[in-house]
ZAMARGU-4260 file (C-alpha; in steps of 0.2 Angstrom, whole numbers, plus 5000, padded with zeros to 4 digits):
<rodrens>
0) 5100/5001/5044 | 5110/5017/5051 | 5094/5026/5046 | 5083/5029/5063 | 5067/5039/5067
5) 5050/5036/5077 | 5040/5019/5072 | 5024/5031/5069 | 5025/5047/5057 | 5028/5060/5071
10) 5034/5077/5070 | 5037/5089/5084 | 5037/5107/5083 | 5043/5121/5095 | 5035/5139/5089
15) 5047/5153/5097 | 5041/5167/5095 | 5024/5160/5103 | 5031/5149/5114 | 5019/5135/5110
20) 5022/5115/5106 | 5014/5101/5097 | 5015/5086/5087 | 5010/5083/5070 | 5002/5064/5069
25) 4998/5057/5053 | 4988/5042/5055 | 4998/5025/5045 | 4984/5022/5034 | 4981/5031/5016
30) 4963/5037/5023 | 4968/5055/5033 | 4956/5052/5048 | 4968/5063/5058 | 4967/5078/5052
35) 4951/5078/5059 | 4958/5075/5077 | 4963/5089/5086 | 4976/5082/5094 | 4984/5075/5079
40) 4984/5092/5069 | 4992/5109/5069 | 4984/5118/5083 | 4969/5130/5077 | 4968/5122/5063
45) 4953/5114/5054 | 4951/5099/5043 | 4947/5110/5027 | 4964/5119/5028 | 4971/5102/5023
50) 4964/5102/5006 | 4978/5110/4998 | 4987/5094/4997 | 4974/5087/4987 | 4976/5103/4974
55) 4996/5101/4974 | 4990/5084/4967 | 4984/5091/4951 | 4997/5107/4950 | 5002/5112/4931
60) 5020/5113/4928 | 5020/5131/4926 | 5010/5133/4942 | 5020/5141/4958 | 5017/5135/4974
65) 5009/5152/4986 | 4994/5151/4980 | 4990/5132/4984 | 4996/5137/5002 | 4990/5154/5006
70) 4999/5164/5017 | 4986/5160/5036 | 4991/5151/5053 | 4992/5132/5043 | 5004/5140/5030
75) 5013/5147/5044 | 5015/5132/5056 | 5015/5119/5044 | 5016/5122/5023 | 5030/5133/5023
80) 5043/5124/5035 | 5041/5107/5027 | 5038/5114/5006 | 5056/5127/5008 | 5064/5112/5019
85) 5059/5098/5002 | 5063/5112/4988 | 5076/5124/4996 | 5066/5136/4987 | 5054/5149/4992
90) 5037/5146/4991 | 5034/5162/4981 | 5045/5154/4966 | 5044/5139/4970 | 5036/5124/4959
95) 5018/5118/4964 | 5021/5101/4953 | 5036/5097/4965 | 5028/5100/4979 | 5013/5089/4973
100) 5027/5075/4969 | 5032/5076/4986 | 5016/5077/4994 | 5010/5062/4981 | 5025/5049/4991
105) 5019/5054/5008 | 5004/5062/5013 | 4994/5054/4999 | 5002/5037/5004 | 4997/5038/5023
110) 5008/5040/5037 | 5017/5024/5035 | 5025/5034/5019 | 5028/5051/5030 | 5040/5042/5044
115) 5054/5055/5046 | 5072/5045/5044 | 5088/5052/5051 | 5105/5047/5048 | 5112/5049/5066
120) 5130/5044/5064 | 5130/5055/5047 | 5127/5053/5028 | 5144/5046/5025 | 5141/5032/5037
125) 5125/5028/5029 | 5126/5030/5011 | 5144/5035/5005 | 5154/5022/5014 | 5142/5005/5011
130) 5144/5012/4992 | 5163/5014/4991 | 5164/4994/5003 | 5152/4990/4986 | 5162/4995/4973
135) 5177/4990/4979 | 5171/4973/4985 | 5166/4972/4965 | 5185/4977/4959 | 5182/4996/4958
140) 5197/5007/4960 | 5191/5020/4969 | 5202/5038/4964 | 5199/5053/4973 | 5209/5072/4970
145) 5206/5066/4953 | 5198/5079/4942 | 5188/5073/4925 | 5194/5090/4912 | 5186/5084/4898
150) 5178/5067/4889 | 5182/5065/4872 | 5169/5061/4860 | 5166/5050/4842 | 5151/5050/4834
155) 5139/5042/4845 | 5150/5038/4861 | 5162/5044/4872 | 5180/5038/4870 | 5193/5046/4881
160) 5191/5055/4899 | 5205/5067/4901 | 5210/5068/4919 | 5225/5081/4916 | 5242/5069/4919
165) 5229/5054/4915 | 5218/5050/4898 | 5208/5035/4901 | 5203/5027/4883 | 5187/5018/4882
170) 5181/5000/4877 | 5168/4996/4865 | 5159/4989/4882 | 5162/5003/4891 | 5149/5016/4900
175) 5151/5030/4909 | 5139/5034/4924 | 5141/5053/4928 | 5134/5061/4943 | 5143/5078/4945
180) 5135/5095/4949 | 5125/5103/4935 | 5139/5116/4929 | 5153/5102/4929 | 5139/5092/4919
185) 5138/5106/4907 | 5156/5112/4906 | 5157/5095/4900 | 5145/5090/4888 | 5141/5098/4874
190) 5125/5105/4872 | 5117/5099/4887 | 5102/5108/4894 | 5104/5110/4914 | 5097/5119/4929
195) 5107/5137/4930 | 5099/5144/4946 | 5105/5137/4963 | 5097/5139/4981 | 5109/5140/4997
200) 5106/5131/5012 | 5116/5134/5031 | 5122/5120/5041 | 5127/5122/5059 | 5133/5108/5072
205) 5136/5112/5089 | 5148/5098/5102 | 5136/5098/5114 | 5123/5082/5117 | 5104/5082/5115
210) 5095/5083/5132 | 5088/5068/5135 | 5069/5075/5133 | 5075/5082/5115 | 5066/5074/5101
215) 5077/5069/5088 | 5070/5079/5074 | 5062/5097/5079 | 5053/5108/5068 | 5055/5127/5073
220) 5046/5142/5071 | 5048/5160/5073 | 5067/5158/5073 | 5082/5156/5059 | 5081/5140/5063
225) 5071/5128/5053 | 5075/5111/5059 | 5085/5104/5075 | 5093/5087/5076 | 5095/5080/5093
230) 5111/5066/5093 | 5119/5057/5106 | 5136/5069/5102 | 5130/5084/5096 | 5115/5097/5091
235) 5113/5101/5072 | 5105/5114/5060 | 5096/5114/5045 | 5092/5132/5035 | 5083/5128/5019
240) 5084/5143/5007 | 5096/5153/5017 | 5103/5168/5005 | 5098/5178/5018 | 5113/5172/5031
245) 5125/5170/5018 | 5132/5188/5019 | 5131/5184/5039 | 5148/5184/5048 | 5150/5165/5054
250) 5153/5169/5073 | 5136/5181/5072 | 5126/5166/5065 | 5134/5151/5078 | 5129/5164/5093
255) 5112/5167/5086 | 5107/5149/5081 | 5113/5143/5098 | 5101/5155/5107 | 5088/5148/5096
260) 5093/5130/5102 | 5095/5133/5119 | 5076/5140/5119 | 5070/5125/5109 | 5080/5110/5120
265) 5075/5119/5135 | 5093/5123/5143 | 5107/5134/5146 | 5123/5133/5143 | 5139/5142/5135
270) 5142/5144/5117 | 5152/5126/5114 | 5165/5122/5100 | 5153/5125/5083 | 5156/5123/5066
275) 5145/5135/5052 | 5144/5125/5037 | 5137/5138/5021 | 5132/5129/5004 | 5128/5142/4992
280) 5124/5129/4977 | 5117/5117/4990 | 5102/5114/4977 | 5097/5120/4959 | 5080/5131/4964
285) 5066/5123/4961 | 5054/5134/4951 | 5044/5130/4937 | 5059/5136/4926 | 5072/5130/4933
290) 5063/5111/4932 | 5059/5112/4912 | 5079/5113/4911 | 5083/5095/4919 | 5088/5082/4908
295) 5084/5064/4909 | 5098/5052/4913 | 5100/5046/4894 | 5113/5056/4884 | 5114/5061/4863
300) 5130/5048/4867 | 5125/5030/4869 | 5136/5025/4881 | 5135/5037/4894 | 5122/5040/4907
305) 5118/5056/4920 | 5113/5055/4938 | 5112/5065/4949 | 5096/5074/4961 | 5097/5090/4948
310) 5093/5078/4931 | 5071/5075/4929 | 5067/5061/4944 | 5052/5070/4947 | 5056/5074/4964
315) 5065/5092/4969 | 5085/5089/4976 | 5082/5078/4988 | 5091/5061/4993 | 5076/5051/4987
320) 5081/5059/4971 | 5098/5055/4968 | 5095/5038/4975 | 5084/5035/4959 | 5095/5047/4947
325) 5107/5032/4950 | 5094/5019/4950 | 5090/5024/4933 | 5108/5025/4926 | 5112/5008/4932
330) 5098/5001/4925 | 5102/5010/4907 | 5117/5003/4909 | 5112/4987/4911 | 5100/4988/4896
335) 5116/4995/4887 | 5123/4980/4888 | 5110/4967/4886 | 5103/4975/4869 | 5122/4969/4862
340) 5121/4952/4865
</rodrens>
């Protein structure tokens, strides 16, 4: 419900350094009739150039995703903003199996699949919060500035979670869900086999409101910027795979991206109050490697369970992701239970 976006897969482009527009339009139904309209595809592209989605389909694990997109106009205008916005990786290194995962939920499924959802008053608001009012609407006690330091195991389970001042002992019924990063995950349990490589991604959020004529959601290329986000209170950023701007003074990047925003929203106005947000483990990279290392959500310890968008969902670190990583715990959880009684 605090999820909102256009009621028909639409997604608008602004090319800078061309100066050109358009608007990709996916048909709703699973047959692709639209990539043979003109007006529905990337501008001076054919319908043939679209069969690379097909052959993500059938990608090997080991298989890296340039050579399924090649490197013309289409990969240009279309391939590479939406596969390094989904893995956060480059397509050079990238995984061709991920990409196909992807491609498999949205293109494959028809445009009523590829509807791009934004959460306009913020994650928090739309997923964090509901889940917290959940838990505590169940009895949870939510702790925060609370660090888990080690779990304590016995055999086959996990008995004790150190939290420093605090050791929690554990019930013969008792399971542990954890969804941490992957280096706290390892630092943690023994043995465990884990993505080691991480991909960075740059944030910025600018206090000034969208023009009215702003889509919601702008693809841009030519630029730094990848994606805009037009809200009612502010203008916001996304850089997939952003090593490059990590070295970048923070002031240098604000007055840059703004340029690039102004040009896109078609306006002018002073630099506003900004805020540069840099995640340099935003992701684990999603290369062929890096994949064969996630671990399913079931543990060598019976009664504790991972989650998290870097353990094996099939899909790179998105949201979908770890929606599903938790899905799947729960539901072990549940089975846990019920096999004891």
């Amino acid at each position: 419900g605090r999820l909102a976006g256009p009621e028909q897969a639409s997604f608008d482009f602004c090319d800078l350094a061309r100066r050109k527009r358009w608007t990709l339009r996916p048909n709703a139904g699973k047959f692709p009739w639209w990539i043979l309209a003109p007006g529905r595809r990337v501008p001076n592209s054919a319908g043939r150039d679209y069969l690379a989605l097909v052959k993500l389909l059938f990608a090997s694990p080991d298989r890296t995703l340039r050579p399924f997109l090649g490197d013309g106009e289409i990969a240009r205008n279309l391939w590479n903003p939406l596969f390094v916005s989904a893995l956060n990786t480059d397509p050079a290194e990238a995984s061709a199996a991920l990409a196909g995962a992807i491609v498999r939920e949205t293109f494959a499924k028809g445009g009523a699949a590829c509807r791009p959802l934004v959460a306009v008053d913020g994650l928090s608001a739309a997923f964090v919060d509901p889940a917290l009012d959940f838990l505590r609407g169940k009895g949870a006690k939510i702790r925060f500035g609370a660090s888990l330091r080690s779990i304590a195991f016995e055999g086959d389970r996990a008995v004790a979670l150190d939290f420093g001042e605090d050791r929690t002992a554990l019930g013969p019924d008792d399971k542990i869900v954890l969804a941490v990063t992957a280096p706290v995950a390892v630092a943690l349990l023994p043995g465990l086999s884990a993505p080691d490589q991480f991909r960075a991604i740059v944030n910025a959020h600018f206090a000034c409101p969208a023009p009215k004529n702003l889509p919601l959601l702008t693809g841009v290329i030519g630029g730094a910027t990848e994606w805009l986000f037009g809200f009612h209170d502010r203008l916001s950023v996304t850089i997939s795979a952003a090593e490059r701007f990590l070295a970048t003074p923070r002031e240098e990047l604000a007055e840059r991206i703004w340029t690039e925003v102004q040009a896109v929203a078609d306006f002018s106005a002073p630099l506003p109050a900004w805020q540069i947000i840099k995640e340099k483990r935003a992701t684990f990279a999603a290369t062929p490697a890096q994949d064969s290392l996630r671990p399913g959500a079931e543990t060598q310890w019976r009664n504790l369970f991972l989650a998290g968008d870097w353990t094996q969902t099939g899909l790179p670190a998105t949201i979908e992701g770890a929606v599903r990583s938790g899905v799947t715990a729960a539901g072990l959880c549940a089975g846990a239970s019920s096999s004891r009684r």
